[in-house]
C-alpha positions in Angstrom: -27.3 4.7 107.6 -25.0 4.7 110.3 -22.0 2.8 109.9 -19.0 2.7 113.1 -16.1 2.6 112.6 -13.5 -0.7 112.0 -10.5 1.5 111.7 -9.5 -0.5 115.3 -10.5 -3.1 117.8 -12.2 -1.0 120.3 -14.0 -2.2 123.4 -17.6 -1.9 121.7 -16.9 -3.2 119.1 -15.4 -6.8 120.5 -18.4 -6.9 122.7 -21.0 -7.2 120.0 -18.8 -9.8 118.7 -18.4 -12.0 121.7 -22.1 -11.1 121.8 -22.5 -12.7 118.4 -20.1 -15.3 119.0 -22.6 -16.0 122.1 -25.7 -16.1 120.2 -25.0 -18.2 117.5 -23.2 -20.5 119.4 -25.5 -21.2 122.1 -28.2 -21.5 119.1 -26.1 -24.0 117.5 -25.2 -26.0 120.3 -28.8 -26.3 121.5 -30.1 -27.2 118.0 -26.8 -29.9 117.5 -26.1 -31.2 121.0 -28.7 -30.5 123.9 -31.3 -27.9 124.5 -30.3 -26.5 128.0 -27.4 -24.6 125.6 -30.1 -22.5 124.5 -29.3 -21.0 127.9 -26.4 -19.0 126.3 -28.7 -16.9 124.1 -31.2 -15.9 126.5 -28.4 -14.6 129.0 -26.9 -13.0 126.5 -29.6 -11.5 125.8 -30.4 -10.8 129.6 -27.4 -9.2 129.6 -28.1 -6.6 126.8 -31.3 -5.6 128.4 -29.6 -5.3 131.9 -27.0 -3.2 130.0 -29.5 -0.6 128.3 -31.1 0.7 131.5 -28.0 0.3 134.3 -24.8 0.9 131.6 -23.1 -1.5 133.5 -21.6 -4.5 131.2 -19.4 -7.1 133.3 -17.9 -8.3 130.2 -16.7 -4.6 129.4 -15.3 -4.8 132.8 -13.2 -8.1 131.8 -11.8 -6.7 129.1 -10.5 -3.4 130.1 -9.5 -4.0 133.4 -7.7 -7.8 131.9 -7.0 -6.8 128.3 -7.1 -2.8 128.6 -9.6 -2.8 125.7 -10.4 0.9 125.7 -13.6 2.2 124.4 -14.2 4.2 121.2 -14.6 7.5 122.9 -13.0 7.4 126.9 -14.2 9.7 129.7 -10.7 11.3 129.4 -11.8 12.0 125.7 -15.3 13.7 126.8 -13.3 15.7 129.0 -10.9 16.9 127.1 -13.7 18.1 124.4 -15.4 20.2 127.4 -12.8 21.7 128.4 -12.2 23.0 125.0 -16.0 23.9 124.2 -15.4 25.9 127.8 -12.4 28.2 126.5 
C-alpha cells in the first residue's frame, strides 16, 4: 500500500485537497442549492484528465508562482540526484 508522505504541506499534496474541497463542495451545493453547481465537479474532474496526458495543472501554477508551494520532489532535486548517479 502506498502511503505519501504528511511530514509537510507540499504542492501535491494541497492540490488533491482543493481537489477534494472542489468535489464535495460542488456535490453539495448542487444537491442543497441549485444544480448548475454540479458544474464544479465535472471541471474538476476535466481538469484531472487534462492533467494526466499534458502535466500541465493551472492551479499548480497559482500556487507556486503566488504562494511558492514547492513540490515534493523539484527539478533541482532530480538534478542534483543525476549528477550524483553520474560520478
Amino acid at each position: 500500500m502506498y502511503r505519501a508522505p504528511t511530514h509537510r504541506w507540499y504542492l501535491e499534496r494541497i492540490i488533491w485537497l482543493i481537489a477534494g474541497i472542489v468535489v464535495v463542495g460542488g456535490i453539495c451545493l448542487g444537491l442543497l442549492v441549485h444544480p448548475y453547481w454540479f458544474a464544479l465537479p465535472i471541471l474538476a474532474g476535466i481538469n484531472m484528465i487534462i492533467f494526466s496526458f499534458t502535466g500541465f495543472c493551472p492551479m499548480a501554477v497559482i500556487l507556486n508562482k503566488t504562494f511558492h508551494i514547492k513540490p515534493l520532489i523539484s527539478r533541482d532535486d532530480i538534478d542534483e540526484k543525476r549528477a550524483l548517479h553520474e560520478r
